[in-house]
Kinemage of the C-alpha trace (Angstrom):
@kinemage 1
@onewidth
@group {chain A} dominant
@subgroup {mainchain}
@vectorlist {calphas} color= white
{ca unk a 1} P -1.819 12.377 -39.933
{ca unk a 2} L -1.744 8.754 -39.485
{ca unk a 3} L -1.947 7.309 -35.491
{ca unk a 4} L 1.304 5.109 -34.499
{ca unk a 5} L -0.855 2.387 -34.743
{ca unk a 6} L -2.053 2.849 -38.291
{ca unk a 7} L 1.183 3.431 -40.084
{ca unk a 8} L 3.226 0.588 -41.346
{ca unk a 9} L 5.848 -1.045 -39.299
{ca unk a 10} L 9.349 0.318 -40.151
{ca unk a 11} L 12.392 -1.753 -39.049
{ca unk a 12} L 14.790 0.548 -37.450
{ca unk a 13} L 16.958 1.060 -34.982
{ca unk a 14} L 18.726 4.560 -34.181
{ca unk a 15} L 21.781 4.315 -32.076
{ca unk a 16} L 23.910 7.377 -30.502
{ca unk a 17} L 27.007 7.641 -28.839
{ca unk a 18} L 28.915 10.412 -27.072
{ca unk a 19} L 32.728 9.221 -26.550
{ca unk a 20} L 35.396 10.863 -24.248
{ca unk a 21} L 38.876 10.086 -23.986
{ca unk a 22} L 39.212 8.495 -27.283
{ca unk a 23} L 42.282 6.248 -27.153
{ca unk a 24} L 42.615 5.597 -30.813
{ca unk a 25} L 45.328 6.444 -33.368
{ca unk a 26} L 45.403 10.313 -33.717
{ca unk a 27} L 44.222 10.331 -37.328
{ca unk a 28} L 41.169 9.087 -36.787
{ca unk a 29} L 39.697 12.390 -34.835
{ca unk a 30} L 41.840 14.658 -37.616
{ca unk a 31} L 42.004 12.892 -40.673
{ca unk a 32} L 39.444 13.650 -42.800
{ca unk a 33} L 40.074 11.570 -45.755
{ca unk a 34} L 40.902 8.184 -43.187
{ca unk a 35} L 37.947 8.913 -42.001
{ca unk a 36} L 35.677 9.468 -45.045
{ca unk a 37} L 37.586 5.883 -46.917
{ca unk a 38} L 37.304 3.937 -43.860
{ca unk a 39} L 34.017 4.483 -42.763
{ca unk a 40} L 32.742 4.182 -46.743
{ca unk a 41} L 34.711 0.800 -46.320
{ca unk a 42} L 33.094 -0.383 -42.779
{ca unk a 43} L 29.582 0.841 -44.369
{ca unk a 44} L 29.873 -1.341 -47.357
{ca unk a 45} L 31.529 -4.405 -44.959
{ca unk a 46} L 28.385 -4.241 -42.888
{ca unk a 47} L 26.068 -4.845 -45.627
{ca unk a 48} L 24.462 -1.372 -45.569
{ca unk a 49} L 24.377 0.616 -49.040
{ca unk a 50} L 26.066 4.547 -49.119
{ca unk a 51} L 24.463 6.647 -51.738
{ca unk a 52} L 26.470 10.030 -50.977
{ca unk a 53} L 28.834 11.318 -48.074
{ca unk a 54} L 30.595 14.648 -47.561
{ca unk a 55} L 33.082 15.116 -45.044
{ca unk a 56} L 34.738 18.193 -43.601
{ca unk a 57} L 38.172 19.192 -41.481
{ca unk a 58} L 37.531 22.528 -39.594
{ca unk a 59} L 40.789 24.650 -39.243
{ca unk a 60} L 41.373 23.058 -35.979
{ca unk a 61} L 41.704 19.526 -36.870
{ca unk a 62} L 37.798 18.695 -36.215
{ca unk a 63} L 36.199 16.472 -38.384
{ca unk a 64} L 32.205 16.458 -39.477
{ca unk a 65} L 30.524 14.373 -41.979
{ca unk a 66} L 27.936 11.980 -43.276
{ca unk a 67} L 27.003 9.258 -45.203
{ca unk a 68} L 23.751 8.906 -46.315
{ca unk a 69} L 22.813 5.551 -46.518
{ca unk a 70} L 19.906 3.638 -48.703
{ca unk a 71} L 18.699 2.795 -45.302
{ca unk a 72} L 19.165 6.220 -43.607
{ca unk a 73} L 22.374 7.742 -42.402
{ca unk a 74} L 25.659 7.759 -40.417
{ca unk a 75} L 27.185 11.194 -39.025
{ca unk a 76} L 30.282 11.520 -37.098
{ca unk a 77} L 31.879 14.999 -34.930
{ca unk a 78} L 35.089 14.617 -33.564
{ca unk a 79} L 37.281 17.014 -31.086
{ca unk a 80} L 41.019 15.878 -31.146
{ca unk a 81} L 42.000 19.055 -28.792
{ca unk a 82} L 39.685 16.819 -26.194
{ca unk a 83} L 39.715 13.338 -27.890
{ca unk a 84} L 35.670 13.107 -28.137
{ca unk a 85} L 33.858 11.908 -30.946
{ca unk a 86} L 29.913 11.966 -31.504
{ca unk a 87} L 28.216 9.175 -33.434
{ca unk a 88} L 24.732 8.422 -35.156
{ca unk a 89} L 23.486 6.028 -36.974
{ca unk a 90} L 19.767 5.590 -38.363
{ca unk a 91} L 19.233 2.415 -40.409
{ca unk a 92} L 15.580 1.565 -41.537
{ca unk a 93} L 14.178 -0.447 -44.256
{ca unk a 94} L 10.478 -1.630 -45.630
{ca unk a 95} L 12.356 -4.918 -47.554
{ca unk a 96} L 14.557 -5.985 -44.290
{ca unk a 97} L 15.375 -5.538 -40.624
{ca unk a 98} L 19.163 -4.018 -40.988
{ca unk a 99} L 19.447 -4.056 -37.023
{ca unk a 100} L 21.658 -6.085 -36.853
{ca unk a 101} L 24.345 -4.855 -39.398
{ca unk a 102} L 23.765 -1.669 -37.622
{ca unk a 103} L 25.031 -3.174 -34.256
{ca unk a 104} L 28.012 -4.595 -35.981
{ca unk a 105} L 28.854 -1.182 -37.684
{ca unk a 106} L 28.313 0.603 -34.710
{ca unk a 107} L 30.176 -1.875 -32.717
{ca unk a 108} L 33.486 -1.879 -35.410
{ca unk a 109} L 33.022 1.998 -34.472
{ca unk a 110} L 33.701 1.253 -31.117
{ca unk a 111} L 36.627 -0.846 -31.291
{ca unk a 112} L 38.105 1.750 -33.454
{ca unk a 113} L 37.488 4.865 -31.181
{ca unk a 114} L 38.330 3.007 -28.350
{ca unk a 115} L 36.939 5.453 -25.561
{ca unk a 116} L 37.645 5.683 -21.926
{ca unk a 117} L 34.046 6.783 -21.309
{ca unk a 118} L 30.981 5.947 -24.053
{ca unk a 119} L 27.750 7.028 -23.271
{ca unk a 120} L 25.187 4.830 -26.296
{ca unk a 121} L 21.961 5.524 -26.557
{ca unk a 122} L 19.278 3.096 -28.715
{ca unk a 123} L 16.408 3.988 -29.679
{ca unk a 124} L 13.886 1.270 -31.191
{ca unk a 125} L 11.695 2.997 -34.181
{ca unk a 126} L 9.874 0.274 -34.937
């Protein structure tokens, strides 16, 4: 296995966010499909390139799902009993430095979920 130091530079950037008291329209902590088009949408307005998603409502409104990205990956939980909503998105490429249009996405994400209290985590993996 290959030391930090010999293995090639990756441009990435991995940022996390925990959000409580989410003060955004209802649907978007229990509507699955809103969810699944808009973030598809807000993806492909960033610049970044989906390859798949799958998205899921639990019986109790709760949403979970993905999109994988050519670059990595975006996940999002969401609790509407306790307006909370978990986020994570991994972008890396060899061809480009997509930290930026990850900071815009996750940014847009932001606006939307518009929490009282945001705890964001980033995490350099270069």
């Amino acid at each position: 296995m290959p030391l930090a130091a010999e293995r090639p530079a990756l441009p990435g950037l991995h940022l996390i966010a925990d959000l409580d008291g989410c003060r955004c329209d209802a649907r978007w902590l229990h509507d699955d499909r809103l969810i699944a088009a808009s973030l598809s949408e807000l993806v492909a307005a960033s610049g970044l390139r989906a390859v798949a998603q799958v998205f899921h409502r639990f019986p109790g409104g709760g949403v979970t799902g993905a999109i994988v990205l050519e670059e990595s990956h975006l996940a999002l939980h969401t609790w509407p009993e306790c307006s909370r909503v978990t986020l994570d998105l991994y972008v890396c490429n060899y061809s480009g430095d997509n930290r930026a249009k990850a900071r815009a996405l996750f940014a847009e994400l932001m606006r939307i979920y518009d929490a009282n209290d945001a705890r964001l985590h980033a995490l350099d993996r270069s």
